[in-house]
PDB file of N, CA, C and O in Angstrom:
ATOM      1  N   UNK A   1      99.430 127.629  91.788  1.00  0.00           N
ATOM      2  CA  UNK A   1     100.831 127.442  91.472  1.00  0.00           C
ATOM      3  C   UNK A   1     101.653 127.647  92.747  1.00  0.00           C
ATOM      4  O   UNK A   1     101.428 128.550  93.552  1.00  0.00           O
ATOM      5  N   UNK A   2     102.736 126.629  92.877  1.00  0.00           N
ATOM      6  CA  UNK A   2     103.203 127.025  94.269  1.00  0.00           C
ATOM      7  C   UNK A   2     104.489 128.290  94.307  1.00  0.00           C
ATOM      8  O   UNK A   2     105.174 128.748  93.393  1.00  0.00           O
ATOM      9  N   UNK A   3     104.459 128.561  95.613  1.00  0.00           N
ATOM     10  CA  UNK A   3     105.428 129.794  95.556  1.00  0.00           C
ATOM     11  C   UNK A   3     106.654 129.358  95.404  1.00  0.00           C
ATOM     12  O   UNK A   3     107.424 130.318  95.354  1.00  0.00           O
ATOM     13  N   UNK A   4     107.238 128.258  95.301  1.00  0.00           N
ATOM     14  CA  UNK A   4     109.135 127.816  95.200  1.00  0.00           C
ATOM     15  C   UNK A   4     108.637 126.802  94.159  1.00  0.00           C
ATOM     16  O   UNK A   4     107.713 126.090  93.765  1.00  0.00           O
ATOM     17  N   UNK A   5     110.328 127.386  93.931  1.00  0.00           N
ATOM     18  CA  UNK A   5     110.204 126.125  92.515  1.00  0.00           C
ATOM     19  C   UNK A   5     110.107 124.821  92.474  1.00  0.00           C
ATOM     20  O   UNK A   5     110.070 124.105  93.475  1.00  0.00           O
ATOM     21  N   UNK A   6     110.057 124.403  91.209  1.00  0.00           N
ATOM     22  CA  UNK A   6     109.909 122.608  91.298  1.00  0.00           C
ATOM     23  C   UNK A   6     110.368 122.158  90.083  1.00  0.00           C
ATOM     24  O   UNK A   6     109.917 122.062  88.941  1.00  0.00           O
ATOM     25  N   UNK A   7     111.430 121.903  90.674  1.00  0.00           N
ATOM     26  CA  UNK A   7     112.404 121.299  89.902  1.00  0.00           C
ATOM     27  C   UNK A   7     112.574 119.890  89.524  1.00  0.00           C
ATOM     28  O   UNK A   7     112.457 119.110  90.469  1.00  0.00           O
ATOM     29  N   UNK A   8     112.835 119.338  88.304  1.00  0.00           N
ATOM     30  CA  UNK A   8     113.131 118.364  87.940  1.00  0.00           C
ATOM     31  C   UNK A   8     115.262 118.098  87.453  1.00  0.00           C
ATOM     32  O   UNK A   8     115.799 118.845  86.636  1.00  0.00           O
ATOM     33  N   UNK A   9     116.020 116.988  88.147  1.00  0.00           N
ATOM     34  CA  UNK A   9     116.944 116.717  87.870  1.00  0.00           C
ATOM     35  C   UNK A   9     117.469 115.199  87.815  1.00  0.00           C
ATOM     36  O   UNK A   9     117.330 114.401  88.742  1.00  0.00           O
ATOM     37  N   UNK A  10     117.956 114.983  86.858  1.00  0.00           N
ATOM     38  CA  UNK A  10     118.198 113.721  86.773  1.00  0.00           C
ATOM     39  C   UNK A  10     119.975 113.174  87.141  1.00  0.00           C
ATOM     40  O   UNK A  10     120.332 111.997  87.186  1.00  0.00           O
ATOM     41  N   UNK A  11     120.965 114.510  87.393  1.00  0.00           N
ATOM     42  CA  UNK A  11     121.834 114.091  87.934  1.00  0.00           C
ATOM     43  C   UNK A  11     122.584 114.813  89.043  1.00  0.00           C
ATOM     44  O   UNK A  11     121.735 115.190  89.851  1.00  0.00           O
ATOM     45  N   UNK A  12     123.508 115.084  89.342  1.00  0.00           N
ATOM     46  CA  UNK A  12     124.057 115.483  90.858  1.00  0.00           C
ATOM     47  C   UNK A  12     125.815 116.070  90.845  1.00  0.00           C
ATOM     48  O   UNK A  12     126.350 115.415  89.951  1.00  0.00           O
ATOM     49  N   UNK A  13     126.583 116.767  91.310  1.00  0.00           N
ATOM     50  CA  UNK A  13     127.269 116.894  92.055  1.00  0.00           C
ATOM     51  C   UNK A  13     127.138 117.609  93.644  1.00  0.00           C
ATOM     52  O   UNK A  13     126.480 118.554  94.079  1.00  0.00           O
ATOM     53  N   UNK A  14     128.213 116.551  94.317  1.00  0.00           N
ATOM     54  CA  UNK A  14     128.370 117.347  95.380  1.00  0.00           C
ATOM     55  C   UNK A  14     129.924 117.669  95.965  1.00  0.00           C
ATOM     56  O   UNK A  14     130.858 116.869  96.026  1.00  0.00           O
ATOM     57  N   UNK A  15     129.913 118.889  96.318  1.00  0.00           N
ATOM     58  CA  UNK A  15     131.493 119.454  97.123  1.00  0.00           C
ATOM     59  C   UNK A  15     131.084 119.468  98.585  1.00  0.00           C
ATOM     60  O   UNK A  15     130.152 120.128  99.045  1.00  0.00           O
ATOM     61  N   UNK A  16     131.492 119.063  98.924  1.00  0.00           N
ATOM     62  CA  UNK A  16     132.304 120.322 100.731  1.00  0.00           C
ATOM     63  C   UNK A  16     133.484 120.113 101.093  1.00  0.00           C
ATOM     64  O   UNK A  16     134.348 119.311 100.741  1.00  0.00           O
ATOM     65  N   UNK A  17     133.398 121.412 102.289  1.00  0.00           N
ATOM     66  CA  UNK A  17     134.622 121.701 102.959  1.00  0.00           C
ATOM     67  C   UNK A  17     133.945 121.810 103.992  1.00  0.00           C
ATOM     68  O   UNK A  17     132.810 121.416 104.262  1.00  0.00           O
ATOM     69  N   UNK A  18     134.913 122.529 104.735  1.00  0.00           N
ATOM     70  CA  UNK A  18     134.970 123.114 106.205  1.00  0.00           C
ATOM     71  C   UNK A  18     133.568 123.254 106.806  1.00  0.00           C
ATOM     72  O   UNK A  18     133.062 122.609 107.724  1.00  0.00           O
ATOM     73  N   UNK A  19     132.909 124.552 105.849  1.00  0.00           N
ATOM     74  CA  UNK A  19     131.861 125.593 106.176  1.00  0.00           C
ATOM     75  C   UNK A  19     130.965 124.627 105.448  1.00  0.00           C
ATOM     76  O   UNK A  19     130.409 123.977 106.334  1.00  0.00           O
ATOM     77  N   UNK A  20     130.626 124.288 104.485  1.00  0.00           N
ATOM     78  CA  UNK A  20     129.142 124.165 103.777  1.00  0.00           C
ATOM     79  C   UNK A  20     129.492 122.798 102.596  1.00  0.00           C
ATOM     80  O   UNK A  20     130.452 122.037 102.477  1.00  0.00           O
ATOM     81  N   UNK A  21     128.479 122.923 102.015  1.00  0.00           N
ATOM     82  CA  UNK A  21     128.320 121.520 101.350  1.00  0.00           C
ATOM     83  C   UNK A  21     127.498 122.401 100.043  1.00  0.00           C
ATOM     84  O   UNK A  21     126.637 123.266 100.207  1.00  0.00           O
ATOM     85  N   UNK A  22     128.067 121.875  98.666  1.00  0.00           N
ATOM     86  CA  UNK A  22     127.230 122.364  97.838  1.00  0.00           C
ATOM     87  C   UNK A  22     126.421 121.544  97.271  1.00  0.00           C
ATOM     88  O   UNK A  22     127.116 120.531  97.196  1.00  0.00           O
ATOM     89  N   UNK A  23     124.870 121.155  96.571  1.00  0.00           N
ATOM     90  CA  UNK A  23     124.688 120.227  95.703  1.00  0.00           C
ATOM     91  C   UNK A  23     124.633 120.981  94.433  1.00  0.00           C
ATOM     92  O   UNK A  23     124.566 122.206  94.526  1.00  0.00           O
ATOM     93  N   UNK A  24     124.651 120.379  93.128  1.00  0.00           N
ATOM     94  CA  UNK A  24     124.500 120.968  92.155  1.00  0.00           C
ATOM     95  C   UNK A  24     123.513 119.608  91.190  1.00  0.00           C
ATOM     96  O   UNK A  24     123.816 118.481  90.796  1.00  0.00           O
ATOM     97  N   UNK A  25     122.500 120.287  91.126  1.00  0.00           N
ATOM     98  CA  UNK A  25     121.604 119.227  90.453  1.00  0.00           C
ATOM     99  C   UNK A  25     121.631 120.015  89.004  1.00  0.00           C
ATOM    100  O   UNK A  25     121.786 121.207  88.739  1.00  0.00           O
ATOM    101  N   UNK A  26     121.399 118.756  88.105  1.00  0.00           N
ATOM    102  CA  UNK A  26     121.388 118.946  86.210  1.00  0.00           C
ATOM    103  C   UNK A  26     120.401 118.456  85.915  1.00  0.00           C
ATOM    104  O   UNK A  26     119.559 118.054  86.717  1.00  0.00           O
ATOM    105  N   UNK A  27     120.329 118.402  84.730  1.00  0.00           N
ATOM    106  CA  UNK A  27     119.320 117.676  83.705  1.00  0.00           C
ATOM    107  C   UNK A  27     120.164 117.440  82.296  1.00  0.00           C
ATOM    108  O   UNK A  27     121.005 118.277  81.967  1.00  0.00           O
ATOM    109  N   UNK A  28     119.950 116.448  81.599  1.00  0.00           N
ATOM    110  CA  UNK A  28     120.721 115.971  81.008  1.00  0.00           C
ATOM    111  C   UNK A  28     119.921 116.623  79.691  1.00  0.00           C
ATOM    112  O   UNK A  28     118.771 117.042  79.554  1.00  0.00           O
ATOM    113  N   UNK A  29     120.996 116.520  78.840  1.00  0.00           N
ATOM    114  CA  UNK A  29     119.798 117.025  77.255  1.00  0.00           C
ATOM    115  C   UNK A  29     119.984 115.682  76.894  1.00  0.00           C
ATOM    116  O   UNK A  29     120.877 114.998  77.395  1.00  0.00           O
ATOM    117  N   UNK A  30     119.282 115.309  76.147  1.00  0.00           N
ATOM    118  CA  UNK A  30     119.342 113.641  75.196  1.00  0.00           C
ATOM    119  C   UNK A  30     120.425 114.420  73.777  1.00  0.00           C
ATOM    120  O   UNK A  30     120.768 115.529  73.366  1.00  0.00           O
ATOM    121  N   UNK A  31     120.573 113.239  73.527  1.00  0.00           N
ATOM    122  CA  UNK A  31     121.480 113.194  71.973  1.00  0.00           C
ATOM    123  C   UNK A  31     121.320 112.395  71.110  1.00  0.00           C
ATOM    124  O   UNK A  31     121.603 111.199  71.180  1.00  0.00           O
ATOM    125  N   UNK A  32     120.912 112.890  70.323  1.00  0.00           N
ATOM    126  CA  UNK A  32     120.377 112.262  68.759  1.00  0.00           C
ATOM    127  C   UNK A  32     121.569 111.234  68.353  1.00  0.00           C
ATOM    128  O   UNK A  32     121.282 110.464  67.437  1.00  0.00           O
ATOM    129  N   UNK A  33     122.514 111.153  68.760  1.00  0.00           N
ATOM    130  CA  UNK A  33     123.451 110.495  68.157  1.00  0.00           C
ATOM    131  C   UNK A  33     123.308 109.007  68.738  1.00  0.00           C
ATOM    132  O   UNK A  33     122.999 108.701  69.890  1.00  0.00           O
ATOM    133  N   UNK A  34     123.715 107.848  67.280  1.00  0.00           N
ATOM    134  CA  UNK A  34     124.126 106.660  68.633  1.00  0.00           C
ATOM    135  C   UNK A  34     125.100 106.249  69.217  1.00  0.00           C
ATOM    136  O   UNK A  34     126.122 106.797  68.805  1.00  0.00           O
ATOM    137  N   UNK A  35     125.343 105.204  70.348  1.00  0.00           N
ATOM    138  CA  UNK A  35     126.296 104.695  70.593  1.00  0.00           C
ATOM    139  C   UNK A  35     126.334 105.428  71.624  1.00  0.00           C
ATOM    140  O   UNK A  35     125.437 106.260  71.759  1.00  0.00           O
ATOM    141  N   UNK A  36     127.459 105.310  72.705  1.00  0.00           N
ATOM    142  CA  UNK A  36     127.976 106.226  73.871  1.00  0.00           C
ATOM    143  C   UNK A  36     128.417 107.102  73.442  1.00  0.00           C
ATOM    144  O   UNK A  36     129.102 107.154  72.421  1.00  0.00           O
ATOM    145  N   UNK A  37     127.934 108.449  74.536  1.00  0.00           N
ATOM    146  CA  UNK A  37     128.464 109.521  74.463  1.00  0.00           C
ATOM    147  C   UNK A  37     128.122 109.916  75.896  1.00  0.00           C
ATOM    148  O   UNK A  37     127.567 109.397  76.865  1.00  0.00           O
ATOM    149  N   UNK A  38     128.661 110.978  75.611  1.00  0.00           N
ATOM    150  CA  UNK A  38     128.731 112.098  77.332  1.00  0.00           C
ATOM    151  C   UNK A  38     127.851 113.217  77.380  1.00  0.00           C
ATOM    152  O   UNK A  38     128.189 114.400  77.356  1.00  0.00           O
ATOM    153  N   UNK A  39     126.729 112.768  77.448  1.00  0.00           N
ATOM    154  CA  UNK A  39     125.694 114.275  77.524  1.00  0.00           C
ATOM    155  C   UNK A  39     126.006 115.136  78.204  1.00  0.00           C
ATOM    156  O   UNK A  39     126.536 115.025  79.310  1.00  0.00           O
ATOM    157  N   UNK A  40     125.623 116.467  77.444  1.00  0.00           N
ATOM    158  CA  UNK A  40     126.021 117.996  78.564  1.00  0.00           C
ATOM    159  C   UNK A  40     124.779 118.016  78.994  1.00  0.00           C
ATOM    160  O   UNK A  40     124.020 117.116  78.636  1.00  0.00           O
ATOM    161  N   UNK A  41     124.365 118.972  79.785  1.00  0.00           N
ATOM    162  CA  UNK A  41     123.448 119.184  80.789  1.00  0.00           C
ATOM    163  C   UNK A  41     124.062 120.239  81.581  1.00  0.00           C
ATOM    164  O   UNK A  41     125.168 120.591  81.991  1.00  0.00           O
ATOM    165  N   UNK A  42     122.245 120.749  81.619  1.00  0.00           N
ATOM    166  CA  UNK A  42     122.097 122.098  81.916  1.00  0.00           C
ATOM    167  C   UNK A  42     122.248 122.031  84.022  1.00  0.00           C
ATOM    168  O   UNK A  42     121.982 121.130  84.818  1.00  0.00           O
ATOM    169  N   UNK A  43     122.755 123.366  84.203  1.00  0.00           N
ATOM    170  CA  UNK A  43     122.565 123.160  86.037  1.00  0.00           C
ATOM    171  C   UNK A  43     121.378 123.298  86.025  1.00  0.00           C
ATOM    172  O   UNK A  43     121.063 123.745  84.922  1.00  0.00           O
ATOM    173  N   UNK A  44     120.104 123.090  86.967  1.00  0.00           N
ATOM    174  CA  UNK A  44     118.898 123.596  87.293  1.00  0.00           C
ATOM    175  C   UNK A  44     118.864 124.029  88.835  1.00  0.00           C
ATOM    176  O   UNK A  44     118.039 124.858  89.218  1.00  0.00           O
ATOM    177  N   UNK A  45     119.765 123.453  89.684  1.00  0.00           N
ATOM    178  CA  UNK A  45     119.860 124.490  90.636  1.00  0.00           C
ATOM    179  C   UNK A  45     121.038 123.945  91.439  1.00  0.00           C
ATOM    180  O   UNK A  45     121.612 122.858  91.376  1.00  0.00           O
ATOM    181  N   UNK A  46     121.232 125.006  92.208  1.00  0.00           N
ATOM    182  CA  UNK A  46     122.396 124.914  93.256  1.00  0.00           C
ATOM    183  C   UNK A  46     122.297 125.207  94.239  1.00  0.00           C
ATOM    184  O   UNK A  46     121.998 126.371  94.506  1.00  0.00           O
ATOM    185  N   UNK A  47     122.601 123.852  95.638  1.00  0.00           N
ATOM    186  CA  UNK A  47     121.716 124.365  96.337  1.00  0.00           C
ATOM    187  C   UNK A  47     123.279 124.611  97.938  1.00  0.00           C
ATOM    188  O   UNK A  47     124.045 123.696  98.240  1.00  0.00           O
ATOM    189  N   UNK A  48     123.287 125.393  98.310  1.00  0.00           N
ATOM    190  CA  UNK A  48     124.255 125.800  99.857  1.00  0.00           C
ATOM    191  C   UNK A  48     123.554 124.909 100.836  1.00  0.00           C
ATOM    192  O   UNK A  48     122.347 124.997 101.062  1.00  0.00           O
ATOM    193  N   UNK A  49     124.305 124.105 101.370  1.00  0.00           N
ATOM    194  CA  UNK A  49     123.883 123.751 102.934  1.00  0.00           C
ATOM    195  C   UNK A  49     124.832 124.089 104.253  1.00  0.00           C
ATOM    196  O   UNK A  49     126.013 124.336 104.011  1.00  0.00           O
ATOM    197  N   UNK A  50     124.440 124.113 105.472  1.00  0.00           N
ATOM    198  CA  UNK A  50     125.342 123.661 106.488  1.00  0.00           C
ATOM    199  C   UNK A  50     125.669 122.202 106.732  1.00  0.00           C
ATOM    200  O   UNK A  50     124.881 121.259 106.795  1.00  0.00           O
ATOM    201  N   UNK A  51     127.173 122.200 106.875  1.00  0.00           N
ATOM    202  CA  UNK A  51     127.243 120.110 106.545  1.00  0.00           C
ATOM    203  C   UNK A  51     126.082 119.634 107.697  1.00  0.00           C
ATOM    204  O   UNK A  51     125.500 118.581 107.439  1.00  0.00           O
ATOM    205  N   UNK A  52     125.672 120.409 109.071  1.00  0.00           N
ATOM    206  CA  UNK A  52     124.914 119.716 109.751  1.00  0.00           C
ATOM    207  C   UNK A  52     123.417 119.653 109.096  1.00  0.00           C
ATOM    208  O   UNK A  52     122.484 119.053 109.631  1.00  0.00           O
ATOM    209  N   UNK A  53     123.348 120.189 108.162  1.00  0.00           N
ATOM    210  CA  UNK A  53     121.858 119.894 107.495  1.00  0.00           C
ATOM    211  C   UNK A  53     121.621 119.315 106.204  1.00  0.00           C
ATOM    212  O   UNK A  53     120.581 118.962 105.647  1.00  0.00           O
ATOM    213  N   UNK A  54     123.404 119.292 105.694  1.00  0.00           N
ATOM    214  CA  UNK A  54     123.463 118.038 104.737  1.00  0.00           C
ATOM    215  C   UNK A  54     123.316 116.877 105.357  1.00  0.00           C
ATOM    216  O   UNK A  54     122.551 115.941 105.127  1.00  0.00           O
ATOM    217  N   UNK A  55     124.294 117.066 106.332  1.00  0.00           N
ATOM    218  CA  UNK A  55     124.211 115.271 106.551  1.00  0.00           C
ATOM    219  C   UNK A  55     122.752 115.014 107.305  1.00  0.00           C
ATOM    220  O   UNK A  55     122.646 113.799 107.474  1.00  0.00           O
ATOM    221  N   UNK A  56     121.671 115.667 107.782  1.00  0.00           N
ATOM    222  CA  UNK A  56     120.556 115.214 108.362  1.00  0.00           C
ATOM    223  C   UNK A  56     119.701 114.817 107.099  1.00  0.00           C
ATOM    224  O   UNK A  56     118.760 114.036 107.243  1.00  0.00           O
ATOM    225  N   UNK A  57     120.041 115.390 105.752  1.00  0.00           N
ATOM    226  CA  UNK A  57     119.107 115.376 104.950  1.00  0.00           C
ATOM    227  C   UNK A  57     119.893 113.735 103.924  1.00  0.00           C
ATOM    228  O   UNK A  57     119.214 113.178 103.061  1.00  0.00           O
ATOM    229  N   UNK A  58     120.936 113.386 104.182  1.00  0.00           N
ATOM    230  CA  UNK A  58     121.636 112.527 103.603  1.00  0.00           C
ATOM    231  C   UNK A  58     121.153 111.157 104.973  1.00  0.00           C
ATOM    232  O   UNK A  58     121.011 110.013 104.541  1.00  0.00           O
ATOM    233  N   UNK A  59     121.014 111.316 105.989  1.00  0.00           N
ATOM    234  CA  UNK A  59     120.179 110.539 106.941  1.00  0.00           C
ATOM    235  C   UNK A  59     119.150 110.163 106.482  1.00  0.00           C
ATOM    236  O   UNK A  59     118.948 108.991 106.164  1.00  0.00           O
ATOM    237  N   UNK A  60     118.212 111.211 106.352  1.00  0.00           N
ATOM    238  CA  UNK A  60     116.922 110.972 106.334  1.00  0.00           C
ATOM    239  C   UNK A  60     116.702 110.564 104.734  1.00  0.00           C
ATOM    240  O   UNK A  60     115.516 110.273 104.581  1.00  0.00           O
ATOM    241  N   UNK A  61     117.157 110.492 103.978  1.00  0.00           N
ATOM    242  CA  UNK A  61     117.017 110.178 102.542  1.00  0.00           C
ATOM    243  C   UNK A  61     117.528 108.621 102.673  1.00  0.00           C
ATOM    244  O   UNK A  61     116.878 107.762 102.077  1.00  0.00           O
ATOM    245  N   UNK A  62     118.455 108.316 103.291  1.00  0.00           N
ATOM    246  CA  UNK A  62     119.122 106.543 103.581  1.00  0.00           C
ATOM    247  C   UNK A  62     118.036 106.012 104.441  1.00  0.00           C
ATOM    248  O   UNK A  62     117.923 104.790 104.352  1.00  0.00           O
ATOM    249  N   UNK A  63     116.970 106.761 105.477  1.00  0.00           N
ATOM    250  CA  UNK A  63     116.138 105.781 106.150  1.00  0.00           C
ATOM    251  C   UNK A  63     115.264 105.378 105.201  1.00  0.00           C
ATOM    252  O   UNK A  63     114.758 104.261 105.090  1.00  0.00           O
ATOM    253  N   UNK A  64     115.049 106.673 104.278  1.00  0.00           N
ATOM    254  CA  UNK A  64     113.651 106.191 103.371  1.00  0.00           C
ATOM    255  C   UNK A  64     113.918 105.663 102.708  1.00  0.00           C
ATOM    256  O   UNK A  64     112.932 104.952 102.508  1.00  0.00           O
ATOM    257  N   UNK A  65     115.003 105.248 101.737  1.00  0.00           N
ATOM    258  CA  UNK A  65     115.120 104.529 100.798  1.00  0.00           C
ATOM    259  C   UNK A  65     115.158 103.201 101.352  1.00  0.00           C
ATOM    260  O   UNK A  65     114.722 102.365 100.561  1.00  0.00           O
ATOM    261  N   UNK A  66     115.549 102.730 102.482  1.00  0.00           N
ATOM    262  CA  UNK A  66     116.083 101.400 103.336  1.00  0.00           C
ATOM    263  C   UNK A  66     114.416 100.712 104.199  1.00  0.00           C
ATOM    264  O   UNK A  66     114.169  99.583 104.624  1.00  0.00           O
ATOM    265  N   UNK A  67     113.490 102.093 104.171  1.00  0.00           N
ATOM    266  CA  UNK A  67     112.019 101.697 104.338  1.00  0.00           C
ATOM    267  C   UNK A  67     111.305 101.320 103.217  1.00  0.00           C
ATOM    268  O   UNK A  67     110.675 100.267 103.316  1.00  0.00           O
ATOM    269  N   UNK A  68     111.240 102.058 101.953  1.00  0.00           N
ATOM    270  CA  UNK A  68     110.952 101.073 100.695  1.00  0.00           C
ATOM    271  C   UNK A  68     112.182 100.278 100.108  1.00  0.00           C
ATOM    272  O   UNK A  68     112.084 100.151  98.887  1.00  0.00           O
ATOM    273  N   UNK A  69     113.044  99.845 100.523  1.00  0.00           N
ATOM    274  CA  UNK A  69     113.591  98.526  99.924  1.00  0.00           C
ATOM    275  C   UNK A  69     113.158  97.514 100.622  1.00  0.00           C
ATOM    276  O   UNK A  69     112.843  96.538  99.941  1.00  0.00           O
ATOM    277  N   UNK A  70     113.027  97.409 101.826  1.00  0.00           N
ATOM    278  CA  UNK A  70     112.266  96.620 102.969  1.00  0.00           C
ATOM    279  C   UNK A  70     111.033  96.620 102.489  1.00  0.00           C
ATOM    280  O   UNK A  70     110.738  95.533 101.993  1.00  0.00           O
ATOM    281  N   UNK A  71     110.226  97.395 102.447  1.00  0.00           N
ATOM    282  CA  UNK A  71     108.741  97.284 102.014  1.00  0.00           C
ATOM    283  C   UNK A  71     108.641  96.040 100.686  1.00  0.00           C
ATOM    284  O   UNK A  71     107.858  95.092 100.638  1.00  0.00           O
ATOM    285  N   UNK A  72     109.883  96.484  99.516  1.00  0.00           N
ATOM    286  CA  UNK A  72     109.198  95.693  98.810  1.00  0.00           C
ATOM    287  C   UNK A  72     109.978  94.206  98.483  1.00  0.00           C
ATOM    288  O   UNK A  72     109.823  93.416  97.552  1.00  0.00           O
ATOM    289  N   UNK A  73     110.809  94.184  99.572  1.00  0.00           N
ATOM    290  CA  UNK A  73     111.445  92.579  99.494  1.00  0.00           C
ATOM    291  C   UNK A  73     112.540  92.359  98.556  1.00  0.00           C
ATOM    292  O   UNK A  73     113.123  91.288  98.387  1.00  0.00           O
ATOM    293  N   UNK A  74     112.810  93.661  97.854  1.00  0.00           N
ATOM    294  CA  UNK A  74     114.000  93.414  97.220  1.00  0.00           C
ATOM    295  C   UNK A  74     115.318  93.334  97.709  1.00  0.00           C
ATOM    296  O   UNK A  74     115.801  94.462  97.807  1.00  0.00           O
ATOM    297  N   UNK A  75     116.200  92.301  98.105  1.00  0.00           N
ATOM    298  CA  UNK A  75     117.607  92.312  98.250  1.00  0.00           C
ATOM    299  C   UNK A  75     118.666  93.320  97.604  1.00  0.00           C
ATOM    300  O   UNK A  75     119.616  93.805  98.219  1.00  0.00           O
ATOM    301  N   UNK A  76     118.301  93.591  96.070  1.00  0.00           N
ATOM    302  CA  UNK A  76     119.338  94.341  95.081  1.00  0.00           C
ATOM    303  C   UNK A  76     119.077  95.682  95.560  1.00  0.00           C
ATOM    304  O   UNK A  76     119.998  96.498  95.554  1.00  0.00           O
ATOM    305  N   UNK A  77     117.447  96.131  96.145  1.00  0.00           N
ATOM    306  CA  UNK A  77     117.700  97.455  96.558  1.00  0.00           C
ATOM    307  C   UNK A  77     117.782  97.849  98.196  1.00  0.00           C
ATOM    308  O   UNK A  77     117.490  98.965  98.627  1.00  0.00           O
ATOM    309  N   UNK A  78     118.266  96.644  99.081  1.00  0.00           N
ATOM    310  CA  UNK A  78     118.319  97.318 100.498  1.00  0.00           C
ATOM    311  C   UNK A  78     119.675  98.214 100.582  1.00  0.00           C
ATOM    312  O   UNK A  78     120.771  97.858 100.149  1.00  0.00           O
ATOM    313  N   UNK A  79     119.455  99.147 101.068  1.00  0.00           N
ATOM    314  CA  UNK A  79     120.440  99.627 101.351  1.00  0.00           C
ATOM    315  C   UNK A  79     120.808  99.691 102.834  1.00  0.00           C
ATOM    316  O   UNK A  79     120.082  99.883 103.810  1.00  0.00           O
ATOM    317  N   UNK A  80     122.364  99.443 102.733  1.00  0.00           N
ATOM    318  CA  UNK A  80     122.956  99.104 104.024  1.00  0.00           C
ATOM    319  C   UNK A  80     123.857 100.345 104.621  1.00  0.00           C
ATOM    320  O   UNK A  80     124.608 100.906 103.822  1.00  0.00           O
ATOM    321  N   UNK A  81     123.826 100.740 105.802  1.00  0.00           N
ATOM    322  CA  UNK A  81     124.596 102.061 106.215  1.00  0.00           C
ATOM    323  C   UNK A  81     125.305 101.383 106.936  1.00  0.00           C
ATOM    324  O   UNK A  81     126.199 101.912 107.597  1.00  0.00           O
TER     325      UNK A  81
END
């Protein structure tokens, strides 16, 4: 079993300011109900950065996604910076 957690989230906020950058990852509960609605969802974690290690990690997350959209020839998923 590993020593840090492992988390599963299926959605996101993010803040900053000045000093730091927060993410706040959720998980959504499903709802029995039909039609649209606005699921609540639980936080599962929150995570502090320095903006210089947000934005390296917001870098490096745009190369990889822009290396498999390239890989697989899709137009709808290249992403452009």
């Amino acid at each position: 079993m590993p020593d840090y957690p492992d988390i599963y989230a299926d959605g996101f906020s993010v803040t900053a300011g000045d000093y730091g950058v927060t993410i706040t990852l959720r998980r959504s509960q499903p709802s029995g109900e039909p039609g649209p609605h606005q699921d609540p969802s639980d936080i599962v974690a929150r995570i502090r950065l320095a903006p210089n290690t947000a934005k390296a990690i917001a870098d490096a997350t745009t190369s990889i996604l822009r290396t498999v959209a390239e890989a697989k020839g899709d137009p709808k998923t290249t992403i452009s910076h």
